[in-house]
LOFIKOL-554350 format. One record per atom (N, C-alpha, C): residue number from 1; x, y, z. Coordinates in steps of 0.1 Angstrom, whole numbers. Example, Ala and Ser with C-alpha at 12.3 -4.5 7.8 and 13.67 -1.06 7.14 Angstrom:
LOFIKOL-554350
+-----+-------+-------+-------+
!   k !     u !     v !     w !
+-----+-------+-------+-------+
!   1 !   132 !   -57 !    78 !
!   1 !   123 !   -45 !    78 !
!   1 !   132 !   -33 !    78 !
!   2 !   128 !   -22 !    71 !
!   2 !   137 !   -11 !    71 !
!   2 !   129 !     0 !    79 !
+-----+-------+-------+-------+
end
This chain:
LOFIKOL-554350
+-----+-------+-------+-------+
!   k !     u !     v !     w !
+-----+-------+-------+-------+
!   1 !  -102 !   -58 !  -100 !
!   1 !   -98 !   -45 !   -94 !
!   1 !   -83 !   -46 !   -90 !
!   2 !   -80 !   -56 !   -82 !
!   2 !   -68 !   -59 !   -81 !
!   2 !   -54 !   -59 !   -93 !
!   3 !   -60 !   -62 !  -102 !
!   3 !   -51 !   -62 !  -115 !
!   3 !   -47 !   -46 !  -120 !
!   4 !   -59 !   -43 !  -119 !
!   4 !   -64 !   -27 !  -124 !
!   4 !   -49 !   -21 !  -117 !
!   5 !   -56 !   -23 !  -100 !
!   5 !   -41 !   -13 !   -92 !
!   5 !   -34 !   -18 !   -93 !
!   6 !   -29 !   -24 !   -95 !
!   6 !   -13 !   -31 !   -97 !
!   6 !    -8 !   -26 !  -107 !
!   7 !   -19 !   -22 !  -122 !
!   7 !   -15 !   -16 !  -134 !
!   7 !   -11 !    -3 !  -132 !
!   8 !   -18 !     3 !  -123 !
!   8 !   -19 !    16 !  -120 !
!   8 !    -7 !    24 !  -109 !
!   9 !    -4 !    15 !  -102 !
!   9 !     8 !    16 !   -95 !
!   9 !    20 !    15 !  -105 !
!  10 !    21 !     1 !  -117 !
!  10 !    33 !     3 !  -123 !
!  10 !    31 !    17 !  -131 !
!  11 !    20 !    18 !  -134 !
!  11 !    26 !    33 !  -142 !
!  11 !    30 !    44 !  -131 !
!  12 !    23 !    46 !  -121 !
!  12 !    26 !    57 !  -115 !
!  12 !    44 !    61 !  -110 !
!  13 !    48 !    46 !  -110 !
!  13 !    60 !    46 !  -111 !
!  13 !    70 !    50 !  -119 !
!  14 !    66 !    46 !  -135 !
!  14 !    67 !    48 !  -145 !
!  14 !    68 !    65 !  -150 !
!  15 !    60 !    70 !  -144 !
!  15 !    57 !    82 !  -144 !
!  15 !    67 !    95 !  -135 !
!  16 !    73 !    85 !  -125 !
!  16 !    75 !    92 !  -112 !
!  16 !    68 !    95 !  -105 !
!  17 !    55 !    92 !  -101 !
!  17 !    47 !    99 !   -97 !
!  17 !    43 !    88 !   -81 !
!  18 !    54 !    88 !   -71 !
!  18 !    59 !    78 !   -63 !
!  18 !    45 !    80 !   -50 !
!  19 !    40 !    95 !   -43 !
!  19 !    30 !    92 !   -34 !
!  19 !    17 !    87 !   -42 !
!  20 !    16 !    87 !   -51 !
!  20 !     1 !    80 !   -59 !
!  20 !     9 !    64 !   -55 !
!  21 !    16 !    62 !   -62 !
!  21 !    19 !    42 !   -66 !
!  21 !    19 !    45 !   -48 !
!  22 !    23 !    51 !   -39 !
!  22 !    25 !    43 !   -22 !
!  22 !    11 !    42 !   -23 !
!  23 !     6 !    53 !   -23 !
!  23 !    -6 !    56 !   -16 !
!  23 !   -17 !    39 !   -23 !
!  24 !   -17 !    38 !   -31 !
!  24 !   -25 !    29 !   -41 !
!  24 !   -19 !    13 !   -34 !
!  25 !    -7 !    15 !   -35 !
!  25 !     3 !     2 !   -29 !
!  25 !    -1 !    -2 !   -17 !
!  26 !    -2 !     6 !    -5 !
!  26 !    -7 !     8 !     6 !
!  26 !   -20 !     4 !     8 !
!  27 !   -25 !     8 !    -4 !
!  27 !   -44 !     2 !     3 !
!  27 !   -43 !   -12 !     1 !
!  28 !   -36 !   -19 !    -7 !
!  28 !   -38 !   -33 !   -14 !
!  28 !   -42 !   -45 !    -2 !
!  29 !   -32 !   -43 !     9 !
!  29 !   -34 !   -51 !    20 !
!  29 !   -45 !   -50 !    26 !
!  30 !   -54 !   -36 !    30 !
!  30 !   -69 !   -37 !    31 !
!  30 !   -79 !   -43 !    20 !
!  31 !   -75 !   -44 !    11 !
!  31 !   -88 !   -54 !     2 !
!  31 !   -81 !   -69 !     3 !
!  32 !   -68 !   -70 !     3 !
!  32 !   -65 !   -87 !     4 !
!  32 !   -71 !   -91 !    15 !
!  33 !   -65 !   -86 !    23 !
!  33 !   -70 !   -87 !    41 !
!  33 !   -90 !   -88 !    44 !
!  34 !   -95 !   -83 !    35 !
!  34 !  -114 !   -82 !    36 !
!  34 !  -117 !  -100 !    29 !
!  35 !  -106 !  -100 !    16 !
!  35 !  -109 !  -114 !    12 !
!  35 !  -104 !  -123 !    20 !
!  36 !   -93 !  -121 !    24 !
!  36 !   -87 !  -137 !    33 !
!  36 !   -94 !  -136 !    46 !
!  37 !   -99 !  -125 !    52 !
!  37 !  -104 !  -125 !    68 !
!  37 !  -117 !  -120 !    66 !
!  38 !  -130 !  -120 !    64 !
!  38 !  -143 !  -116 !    57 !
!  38 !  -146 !  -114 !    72 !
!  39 !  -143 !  -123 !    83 !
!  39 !  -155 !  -124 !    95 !
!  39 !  -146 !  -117 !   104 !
!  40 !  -137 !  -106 !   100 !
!  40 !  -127 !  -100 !   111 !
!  40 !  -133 !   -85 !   112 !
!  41 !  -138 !   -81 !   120 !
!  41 !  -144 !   -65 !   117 !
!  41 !  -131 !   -56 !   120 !
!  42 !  -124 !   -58 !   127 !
!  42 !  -113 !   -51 !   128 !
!  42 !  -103 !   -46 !   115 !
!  43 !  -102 !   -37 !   105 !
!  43 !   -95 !   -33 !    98 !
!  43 !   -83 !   -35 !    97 !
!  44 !   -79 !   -29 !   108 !
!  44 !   -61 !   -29 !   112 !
!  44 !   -57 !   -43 !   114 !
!  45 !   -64 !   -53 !   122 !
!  45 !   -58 !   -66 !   125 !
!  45 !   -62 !   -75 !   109 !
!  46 !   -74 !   -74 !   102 !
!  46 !   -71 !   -76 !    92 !
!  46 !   -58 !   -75 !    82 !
!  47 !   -57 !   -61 !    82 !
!  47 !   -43 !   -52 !    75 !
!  47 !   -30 !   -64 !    76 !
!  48 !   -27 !   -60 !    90 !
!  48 !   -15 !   -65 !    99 !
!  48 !   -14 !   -84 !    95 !
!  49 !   -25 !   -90 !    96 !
!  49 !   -23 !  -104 !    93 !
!  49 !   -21 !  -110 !    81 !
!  50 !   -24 !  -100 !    72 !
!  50 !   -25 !   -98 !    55 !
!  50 !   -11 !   -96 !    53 !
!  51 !    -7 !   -87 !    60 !
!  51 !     6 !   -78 !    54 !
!  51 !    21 !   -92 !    60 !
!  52 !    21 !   -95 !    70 !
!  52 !    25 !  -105 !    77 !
!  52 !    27 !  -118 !    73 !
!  53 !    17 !  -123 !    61 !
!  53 !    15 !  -133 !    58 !
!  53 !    22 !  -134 !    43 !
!  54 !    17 !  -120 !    36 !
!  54 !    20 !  -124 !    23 !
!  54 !    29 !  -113 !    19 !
!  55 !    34 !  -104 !    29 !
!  55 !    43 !   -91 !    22 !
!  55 !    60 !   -94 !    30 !
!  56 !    56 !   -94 !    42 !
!  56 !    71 !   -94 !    52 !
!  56 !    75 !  -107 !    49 !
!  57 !    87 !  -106 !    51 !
!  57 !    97 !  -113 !    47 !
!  57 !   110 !  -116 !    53 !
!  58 !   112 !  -130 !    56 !
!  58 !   122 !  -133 !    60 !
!  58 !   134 !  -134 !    51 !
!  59 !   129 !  -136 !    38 !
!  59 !   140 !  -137 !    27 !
!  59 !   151 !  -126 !    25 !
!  60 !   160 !  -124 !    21 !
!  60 !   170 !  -113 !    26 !
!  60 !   168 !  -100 !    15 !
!  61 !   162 !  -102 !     5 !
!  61 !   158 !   -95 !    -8 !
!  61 !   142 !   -95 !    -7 !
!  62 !   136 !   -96 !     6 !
!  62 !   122 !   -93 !     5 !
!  62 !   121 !   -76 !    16 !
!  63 !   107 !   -71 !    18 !
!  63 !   105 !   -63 !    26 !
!  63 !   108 !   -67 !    43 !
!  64 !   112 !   -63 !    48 !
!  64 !   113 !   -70 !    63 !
!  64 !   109 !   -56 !    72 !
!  65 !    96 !   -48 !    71 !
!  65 !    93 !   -37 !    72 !
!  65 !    79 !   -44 !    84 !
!  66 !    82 !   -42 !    93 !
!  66 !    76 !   -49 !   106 !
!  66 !    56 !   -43 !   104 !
!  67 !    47 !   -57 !   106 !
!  67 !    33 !   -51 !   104 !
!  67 !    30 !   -40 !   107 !
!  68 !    34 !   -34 !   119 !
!  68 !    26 !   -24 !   127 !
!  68 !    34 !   -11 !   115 !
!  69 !    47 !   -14 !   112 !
!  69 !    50 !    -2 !   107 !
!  69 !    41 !     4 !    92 !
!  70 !    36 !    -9 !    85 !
!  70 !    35 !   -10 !    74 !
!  70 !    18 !    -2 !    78 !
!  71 !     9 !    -3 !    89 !
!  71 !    -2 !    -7 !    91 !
!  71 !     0 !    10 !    96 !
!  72 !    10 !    16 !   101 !
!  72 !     8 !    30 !   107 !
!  72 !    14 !    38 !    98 !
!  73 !    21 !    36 !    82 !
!  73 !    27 !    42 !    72 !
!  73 !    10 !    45 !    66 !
!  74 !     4 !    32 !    62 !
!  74 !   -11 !    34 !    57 !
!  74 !   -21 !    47 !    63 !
!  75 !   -17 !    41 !    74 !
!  75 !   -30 !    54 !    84 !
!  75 !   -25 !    65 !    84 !
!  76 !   -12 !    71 !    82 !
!  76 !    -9 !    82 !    82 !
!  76 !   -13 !    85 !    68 !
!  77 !    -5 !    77 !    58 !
!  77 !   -13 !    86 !    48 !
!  77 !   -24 !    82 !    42 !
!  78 !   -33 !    75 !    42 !
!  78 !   -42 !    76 !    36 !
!  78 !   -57 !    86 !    45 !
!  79 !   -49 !    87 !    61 !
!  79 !   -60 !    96 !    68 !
!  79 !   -55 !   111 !    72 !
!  80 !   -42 !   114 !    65 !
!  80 !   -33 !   122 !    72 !
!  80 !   -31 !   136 !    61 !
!  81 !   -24 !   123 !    49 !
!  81 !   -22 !   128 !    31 !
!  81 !    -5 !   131 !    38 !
!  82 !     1 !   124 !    50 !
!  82 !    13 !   122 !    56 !
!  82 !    21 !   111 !    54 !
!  83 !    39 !   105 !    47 !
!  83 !    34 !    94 !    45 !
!  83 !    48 !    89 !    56 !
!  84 !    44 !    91 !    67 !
!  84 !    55 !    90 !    76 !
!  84 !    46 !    73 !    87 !
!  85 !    49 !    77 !    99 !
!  85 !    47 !    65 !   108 !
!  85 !    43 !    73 !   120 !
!  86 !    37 !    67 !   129 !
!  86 !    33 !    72 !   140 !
!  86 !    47 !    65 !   149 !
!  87 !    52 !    78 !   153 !
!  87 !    69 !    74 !   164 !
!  87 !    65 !    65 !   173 !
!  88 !    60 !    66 !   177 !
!  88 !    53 !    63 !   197 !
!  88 !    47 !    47 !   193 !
!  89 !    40 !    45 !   185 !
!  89 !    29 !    34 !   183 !
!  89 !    43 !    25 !   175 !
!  90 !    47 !    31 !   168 !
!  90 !    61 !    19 !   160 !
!  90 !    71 !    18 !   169 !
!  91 !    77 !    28 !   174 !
!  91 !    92 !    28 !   182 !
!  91 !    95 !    30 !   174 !
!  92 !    97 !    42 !   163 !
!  92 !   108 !    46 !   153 !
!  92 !   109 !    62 !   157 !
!  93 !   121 !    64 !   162 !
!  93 !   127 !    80 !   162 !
!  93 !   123 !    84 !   149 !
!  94 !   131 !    81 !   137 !
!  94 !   137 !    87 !   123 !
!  94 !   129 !    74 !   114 !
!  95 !   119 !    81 !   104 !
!  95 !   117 !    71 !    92 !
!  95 !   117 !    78 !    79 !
!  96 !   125 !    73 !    69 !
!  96 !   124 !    79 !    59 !
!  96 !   119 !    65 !    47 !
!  97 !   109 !    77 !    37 !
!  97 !   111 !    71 !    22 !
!  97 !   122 !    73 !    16 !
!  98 !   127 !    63 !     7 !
!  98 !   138 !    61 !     1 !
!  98 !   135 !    63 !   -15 !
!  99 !   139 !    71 !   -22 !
!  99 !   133 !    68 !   -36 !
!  99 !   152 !    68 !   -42 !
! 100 !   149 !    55 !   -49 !
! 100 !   161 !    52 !   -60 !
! 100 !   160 !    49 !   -71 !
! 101 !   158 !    57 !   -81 !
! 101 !   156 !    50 !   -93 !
! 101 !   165 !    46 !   -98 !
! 102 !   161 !    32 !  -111 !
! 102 !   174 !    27 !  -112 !
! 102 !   186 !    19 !  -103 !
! 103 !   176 !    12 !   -94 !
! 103 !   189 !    11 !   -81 !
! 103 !   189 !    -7 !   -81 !
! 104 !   197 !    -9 !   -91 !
! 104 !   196 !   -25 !   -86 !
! 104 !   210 !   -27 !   -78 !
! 105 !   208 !   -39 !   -72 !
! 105 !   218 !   -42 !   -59 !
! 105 !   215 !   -32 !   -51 !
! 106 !   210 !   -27 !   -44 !
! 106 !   207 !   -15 !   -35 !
! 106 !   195 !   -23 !   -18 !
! 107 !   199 !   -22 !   -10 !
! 107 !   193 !   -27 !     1 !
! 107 !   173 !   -21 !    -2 !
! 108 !   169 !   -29 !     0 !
! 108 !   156 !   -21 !     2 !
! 108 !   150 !   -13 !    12 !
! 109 !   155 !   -22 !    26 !
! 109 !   153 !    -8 !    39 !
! 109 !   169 !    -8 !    45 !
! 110 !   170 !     0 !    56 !
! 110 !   178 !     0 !    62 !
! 110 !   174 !     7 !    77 !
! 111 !   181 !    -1 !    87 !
! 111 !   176 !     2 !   102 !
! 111 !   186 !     4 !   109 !
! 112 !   189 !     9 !   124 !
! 112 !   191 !    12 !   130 !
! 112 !   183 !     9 !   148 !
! 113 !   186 !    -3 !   151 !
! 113 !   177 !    -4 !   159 !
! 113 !   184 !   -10 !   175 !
! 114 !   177 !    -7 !   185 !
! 114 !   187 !   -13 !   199 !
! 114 !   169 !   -26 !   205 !
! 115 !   174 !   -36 !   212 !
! 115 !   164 !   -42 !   221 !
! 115 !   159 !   -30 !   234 !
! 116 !   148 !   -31 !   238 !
! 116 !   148 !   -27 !   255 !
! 116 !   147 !   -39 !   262 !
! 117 !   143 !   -35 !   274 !
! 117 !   145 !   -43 !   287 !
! 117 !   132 !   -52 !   283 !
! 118 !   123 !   -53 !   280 !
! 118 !   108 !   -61 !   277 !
! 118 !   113 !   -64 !   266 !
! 119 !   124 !   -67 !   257 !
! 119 !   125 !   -74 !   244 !
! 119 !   120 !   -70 !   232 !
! 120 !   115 !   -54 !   231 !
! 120 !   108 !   -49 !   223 !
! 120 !   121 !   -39 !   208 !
! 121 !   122 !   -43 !   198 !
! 121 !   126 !   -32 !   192 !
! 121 !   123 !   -23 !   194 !
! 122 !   132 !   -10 !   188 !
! 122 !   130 !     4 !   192 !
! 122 !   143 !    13 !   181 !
! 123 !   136 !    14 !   170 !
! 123 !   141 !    17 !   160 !
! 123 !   149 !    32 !   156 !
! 124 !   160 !    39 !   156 !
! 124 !   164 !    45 !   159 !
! 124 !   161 !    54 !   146 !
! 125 !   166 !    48 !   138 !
! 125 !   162 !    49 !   122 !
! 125 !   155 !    40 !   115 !
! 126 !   149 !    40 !   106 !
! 126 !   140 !    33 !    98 !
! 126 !   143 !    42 !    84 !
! 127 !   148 !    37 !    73 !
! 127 !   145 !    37 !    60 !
! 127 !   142 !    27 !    52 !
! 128 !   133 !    29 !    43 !
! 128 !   124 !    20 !    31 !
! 128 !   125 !    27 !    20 !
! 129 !   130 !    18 !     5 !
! 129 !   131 !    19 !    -8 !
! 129 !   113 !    21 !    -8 !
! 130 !   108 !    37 !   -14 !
! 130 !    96 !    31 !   -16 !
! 130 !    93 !    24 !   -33 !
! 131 !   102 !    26 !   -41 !
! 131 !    94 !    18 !   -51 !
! 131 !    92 !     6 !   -51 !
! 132 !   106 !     1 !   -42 !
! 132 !   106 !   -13 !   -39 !
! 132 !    95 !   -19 !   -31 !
! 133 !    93 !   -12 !   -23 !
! 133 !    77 !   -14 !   -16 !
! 133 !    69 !   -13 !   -21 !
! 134 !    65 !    -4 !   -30 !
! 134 !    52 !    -5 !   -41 !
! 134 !    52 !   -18 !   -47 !
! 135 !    64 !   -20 !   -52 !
! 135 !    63 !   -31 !   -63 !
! 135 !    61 !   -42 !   -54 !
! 136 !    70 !   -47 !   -43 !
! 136 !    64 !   -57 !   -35 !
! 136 !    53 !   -64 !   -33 !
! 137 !    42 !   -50 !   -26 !
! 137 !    34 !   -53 !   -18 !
! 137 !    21 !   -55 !   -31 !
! 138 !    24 !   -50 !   -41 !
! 138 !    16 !   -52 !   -56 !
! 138 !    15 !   -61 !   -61 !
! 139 !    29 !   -71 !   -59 !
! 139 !    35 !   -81 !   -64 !
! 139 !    27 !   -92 !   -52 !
! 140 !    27 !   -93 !   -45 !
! 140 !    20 !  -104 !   -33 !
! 140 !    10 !  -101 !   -35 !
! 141 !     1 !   -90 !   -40 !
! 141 !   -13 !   -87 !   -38 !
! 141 !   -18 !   -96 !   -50 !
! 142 !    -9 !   -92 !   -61 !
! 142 !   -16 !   -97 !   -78 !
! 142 !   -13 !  -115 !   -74 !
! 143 !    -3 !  -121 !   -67 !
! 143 !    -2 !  -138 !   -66 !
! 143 !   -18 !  -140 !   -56 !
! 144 !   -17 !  -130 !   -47 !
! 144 !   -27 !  -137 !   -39 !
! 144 !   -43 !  -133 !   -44 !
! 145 !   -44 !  -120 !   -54 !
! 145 !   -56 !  -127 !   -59 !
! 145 !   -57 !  -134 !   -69 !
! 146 !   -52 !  -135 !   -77 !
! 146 !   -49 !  -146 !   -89 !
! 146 !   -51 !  -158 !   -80 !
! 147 !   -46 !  -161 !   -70 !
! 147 !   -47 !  -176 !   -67 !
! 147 !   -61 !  -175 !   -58 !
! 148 !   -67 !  -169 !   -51 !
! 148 !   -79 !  -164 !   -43 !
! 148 !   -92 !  -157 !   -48 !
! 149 !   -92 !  -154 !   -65 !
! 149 !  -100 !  -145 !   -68 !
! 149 !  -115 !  -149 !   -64 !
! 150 !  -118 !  -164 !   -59 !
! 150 !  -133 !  -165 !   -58 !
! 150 !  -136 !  -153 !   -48 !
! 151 !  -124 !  -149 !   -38 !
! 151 !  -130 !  -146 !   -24 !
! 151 !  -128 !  -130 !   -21 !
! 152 !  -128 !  -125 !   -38 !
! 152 !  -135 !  -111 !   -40 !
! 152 !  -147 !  -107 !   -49 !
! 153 !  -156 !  -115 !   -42 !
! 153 !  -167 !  -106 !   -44 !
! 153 !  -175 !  -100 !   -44 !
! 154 !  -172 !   -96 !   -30 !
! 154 !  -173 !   -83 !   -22 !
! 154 !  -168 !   -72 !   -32 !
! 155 !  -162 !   -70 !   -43 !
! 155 !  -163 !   -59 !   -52 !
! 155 !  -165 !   -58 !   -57 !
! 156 !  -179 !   -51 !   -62 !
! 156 !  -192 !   -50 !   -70 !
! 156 !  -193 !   -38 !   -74 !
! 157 !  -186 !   -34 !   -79 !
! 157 !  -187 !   -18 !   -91 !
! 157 !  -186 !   -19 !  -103 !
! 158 !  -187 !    -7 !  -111 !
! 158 !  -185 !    -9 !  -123 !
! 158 !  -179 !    10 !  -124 !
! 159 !  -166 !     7 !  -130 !
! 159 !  -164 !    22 !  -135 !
! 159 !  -166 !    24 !  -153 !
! 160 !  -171 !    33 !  -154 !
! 160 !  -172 !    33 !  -171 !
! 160 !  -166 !    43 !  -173 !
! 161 !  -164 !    43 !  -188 !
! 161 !  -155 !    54 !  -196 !
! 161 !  -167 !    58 !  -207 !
! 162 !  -175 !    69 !  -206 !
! 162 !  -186 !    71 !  -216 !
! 162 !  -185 !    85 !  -223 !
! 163 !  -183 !    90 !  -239 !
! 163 !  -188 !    99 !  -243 !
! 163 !  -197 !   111 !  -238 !
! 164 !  -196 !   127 !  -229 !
! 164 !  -208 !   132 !  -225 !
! 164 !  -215 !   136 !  -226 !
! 165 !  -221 !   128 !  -240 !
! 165 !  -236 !   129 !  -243 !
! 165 !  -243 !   117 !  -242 !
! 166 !  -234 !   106 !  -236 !
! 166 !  -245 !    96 !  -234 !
! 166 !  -241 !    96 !  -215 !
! 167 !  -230 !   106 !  -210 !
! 167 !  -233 !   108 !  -196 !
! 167 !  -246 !   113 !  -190 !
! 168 !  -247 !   127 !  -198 !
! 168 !  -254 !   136 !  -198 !
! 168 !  -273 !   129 !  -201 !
! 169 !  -272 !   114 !  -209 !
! 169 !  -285 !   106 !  -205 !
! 169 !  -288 !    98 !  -191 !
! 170 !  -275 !   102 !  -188 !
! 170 !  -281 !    93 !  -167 !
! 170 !  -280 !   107 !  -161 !
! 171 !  -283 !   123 !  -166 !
! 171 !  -288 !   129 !  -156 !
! 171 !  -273 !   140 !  -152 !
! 172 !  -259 !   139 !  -159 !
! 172 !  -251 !   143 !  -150 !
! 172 !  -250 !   157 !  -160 !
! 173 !  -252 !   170 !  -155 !
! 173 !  -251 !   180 !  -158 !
! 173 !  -237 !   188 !  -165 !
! 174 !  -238 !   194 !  -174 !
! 174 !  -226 !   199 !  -182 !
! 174 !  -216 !   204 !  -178 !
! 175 !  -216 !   213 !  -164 !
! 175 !  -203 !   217 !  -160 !
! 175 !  -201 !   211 !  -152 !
! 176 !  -200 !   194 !  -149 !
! 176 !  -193 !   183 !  -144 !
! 176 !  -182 !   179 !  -151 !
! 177 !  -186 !   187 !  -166 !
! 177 !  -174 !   176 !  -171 !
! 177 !  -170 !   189 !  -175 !
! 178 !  -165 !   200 !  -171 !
! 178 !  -149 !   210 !  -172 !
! 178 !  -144 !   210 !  -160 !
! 179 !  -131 !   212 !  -165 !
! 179 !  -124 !   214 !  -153 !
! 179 !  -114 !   225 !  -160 !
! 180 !  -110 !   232 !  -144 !
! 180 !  -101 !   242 !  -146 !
! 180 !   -89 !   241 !  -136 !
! 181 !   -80 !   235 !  -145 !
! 181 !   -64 !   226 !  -138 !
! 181 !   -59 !   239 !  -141 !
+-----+-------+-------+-------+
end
């Protein structure tokens, strides 16, 4: 499954077609996060220790896009269809996606940020390259299941691709398959 999205994110990119690859890019840390932490029922702290471990980056050419931000980008859009941040819960006034195509040498985020009095960031600005983030966080997902795959098997589906007349033998009725785009 993992391999699948990762496929599916590079095309979407490929395509331009940049809130599919986030949105897709964005879930990845919820299924890494179910494999490396199975006995955590909490989602979000799942998310956040996933994303922390195998996405953020100290390296100066990695994401350095702080958990909570990465973890309130997700919830907005994948519960919102918004693909912003929640201000108040991040401490970011201003966040933007960044789309560059074609942009080598090009920073991947850029901030704007002061300390307060409790030692907390408080981001004045926030921008993120999102392709760069797609590819990233696709990129740590495909190393860590490749190297982890026993510890998805928790994903037990099957999608098929079938002719609709051998759909139409498990029962699924004819005007399921038109559509009017």
């Amino acid at each position: 499954m993992i391999e699948r999205l990762v496929k599916e994110i590079n095309i979407c990119i490929q395509n331009k077609c940049y809130i599919a690859a986030l949105t897709t890019a964005i879930m990845l840390p919820d299924i890494c996060g179910k494999a490396e932490y199975p006995n955590e029922k909490a989602a979000g702290k799942r998310y956040k220790q996933w994303y922390k471990q195998y996405v953020y980056s100290e390296n100066p050419f990695g994401i350095h896009m702080p958990e909570d931000i990465a973890y309130s980008l997700r919830c907005n859009l994948l519960h919102e269809g918004n693909p912003s941040v929640n201000n108040t819960k991040c401490r970011v006034n201003q966040f933007a996606l960044i789309i560059r195509e074609n942009g080598a040498n090009i920073p991947l985020e850029s901030s704007e940020y002061y300390t307060d009095s409790d030692g907390i960031k408080i981001f004045n600005i926030y921008n993120v390259n999102l392709i760069e983030l797609c590819r990233q966080i696709a990129n740590a997902a495909l190393r860590y299941y490749r190297e982890n795959t026993e510890k998805f098997s928790f994903l037990n589906f099957r999608i098929m691709s079938v002719p609709d007349d051998i759909a139409r033998s498990f029962g699924l009725k004819e005007n399921l398959f038109k559509y009017d785009l």
